[in-house]
N, C-alpha and C positions, 0 to 999 in steps of 0.2 A: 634216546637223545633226539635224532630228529627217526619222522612215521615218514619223509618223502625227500629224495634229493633229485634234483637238476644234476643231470651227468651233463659234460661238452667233454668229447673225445676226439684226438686225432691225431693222423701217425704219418709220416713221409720220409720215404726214401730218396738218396740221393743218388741213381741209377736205378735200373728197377732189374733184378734186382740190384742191390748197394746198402752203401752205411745207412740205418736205419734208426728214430728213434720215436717215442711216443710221448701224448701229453695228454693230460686233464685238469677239465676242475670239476669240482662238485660243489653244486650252492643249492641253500635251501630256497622257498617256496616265496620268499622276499629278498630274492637275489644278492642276501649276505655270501660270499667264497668260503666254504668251509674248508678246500683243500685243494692247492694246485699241486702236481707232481710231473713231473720229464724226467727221463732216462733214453741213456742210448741201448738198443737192442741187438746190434752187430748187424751180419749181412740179413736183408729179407725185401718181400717184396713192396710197392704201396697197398696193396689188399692186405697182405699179411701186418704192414704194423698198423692198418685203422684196425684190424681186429685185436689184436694187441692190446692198442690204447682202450679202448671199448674193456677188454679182459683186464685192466689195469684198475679201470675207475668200477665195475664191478667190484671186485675184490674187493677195494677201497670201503664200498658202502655195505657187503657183505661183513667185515670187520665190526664195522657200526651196525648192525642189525636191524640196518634200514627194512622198513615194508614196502613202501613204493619207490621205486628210479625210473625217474624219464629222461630217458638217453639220445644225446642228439649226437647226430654225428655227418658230416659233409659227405661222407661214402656214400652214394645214393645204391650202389652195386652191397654192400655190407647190411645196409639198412633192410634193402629188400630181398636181400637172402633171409636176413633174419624173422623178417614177417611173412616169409613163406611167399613172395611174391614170385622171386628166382630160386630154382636150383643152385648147387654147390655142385660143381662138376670138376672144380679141381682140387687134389687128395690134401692138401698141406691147409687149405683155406677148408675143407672139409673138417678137419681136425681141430682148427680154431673154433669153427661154427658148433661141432657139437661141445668142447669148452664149453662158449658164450651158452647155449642150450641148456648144459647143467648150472650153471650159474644161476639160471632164471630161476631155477625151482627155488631158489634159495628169495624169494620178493614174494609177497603177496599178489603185487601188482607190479607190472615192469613194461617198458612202451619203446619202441624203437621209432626216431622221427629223423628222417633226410631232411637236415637245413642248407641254406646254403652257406658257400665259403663266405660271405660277407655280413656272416653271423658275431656281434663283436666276440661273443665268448668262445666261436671256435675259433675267429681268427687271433684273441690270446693262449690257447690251445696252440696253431699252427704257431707264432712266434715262440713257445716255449719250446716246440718240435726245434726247429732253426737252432735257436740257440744254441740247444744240447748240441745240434751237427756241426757248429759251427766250433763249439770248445772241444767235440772230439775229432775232427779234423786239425787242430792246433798244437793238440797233446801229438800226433800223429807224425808232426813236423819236428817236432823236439827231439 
């Protein structure tokens, strides 16, 4: 179906830790959306749901039997664990990373790039995160 997808991943906590949820989209290579998704993921930290959403929109294009994912993501701490830049020194965000880790084997080609928060496609990523916190904080009150 497609051989490359454009991942935009990204996860935020409402206390850190706190309610937590995650989002993506994935677009191909002429910035058509082939797939937005949010979900709330219960309590975790902000490191823990950008790996999260990152492990979300893999799976996503693993499903599709993508060959190449170039993954963006605002977490410059996330990004650069994963290219080897930082160490992973703490055990729950260690657990994530080797996840993300196996996941890779599954691309031919797979990239991890630090954008910033004024990226449009992560900052509709970050409005989809809100959202989800904001209707599960709602049900919450009911």
């Amino acid at each position: 179906m497609f051989n490359r997808l454009l991942l935009y991943s990204d996860g935020g906590a409402r206390g850190n830790p706190g309610a937590a949820a995650v989002a993506y989209l994935a677009l191909t290579e002429k910035g058509e959306v082939v797939k937005t998704d949010a979900c709330f993921i219960g309590i975790h930290t902000n490191n823990q749901s950008e790996y999260k959403a990152l492990i979300a929109a893999l799976e996503f294009a693993k499903a599709l039997k993508v060959e190449e994912v170039v993954c963006h993501l605002d977490s410059e701490l996330v990004a650069k664990q994963l290219n080897g830049e930082y160490s992973v020194k703490n055990f729950e965000l260690q657990k994530l990373w080797h996840s993300t880790k196996e996941l890779k084997g599954c691309f031919k080609k797979i990239s991890f790039i630090n954008v910033p928060r004024s990226n449009p496609y992560i900052q509709r990523a970050d409005a989809l995160v809100n959202k989800t916190l904001d209707e599960e904080e709602s049900k919450r009150r009911l």
